[in-house]
C-alpha positions in Angstrom: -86.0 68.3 50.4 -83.6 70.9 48.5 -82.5 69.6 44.6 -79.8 70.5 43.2 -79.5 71.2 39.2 -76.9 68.5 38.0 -74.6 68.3 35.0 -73.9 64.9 34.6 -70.5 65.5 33.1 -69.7 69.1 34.5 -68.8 71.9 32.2 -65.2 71.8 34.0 -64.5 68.2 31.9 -66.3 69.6 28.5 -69.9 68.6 29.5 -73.0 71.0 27.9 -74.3 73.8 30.0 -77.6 73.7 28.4 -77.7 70.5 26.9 -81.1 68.7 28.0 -79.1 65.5 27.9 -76.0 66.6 30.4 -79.1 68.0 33.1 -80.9 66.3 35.8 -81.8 67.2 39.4 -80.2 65.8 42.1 -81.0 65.8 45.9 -78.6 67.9 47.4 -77.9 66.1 50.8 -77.1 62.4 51.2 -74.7 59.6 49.3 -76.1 60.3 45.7 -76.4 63.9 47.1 -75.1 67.0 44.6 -72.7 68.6 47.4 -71.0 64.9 47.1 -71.0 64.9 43.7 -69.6 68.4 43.6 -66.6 67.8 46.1 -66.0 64.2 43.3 -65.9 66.5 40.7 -63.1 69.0 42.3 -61.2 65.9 43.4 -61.4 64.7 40.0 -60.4 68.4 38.9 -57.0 68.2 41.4 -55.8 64.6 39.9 -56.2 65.8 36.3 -54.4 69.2 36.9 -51.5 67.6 39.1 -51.3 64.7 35.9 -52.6 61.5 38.1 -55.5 60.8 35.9 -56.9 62.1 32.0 -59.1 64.6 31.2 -61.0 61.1 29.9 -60.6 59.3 33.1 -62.0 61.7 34.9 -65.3 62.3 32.4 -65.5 58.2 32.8 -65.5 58.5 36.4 -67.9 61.4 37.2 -70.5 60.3 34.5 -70.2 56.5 36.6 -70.2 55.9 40.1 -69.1 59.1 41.1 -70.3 58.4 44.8 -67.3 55.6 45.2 -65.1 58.5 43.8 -66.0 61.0 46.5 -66.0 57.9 49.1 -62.3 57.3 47.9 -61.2 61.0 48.3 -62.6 61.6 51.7 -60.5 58.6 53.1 -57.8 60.3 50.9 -58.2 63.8 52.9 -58.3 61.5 56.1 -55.6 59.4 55.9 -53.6 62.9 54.7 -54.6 64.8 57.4 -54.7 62.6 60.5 
């Protein structure tokens, strides 16, 4: 099984780089997987950037259960796109 080195709130929302308490590992495949966790985290990114969410509701979001988030925007890119 491949792990992935995980911030928990990603340097992109003003998490640590080296902080022992922003690391942990992360499978890299499945629900809890990182590559989910990294396409929440650019979702998150977009809505911030366009003005849909905070800087602060999007640290609240990727630091909880960031899997619903990713869940959420791949019906989003779905529902866009079909």
């Amino acid at each position: 099984m491949d792990f992935a080195l995980d911030r928990r709130v990603p340097i992109v929302f003003g998490g640590s780089p080296d902080a022992a308490a922003n690391l942990d590992l992360l499978p890299w495949a499945g629900q809890q997987g990182g590559r989910r966790k990294a396409r929440a985290a650019v979702m998150l990114k977009r809505c911030v950037c366009e003005g849909k969410m905070s800087l602060a509701e999007a640290q609240a979001a990727i630091v909880g259960n960031w899997s619903i988030v990713s869940v959420v925007a791949e019906a989003s890119a779905v529902s866009t796109t079909g």
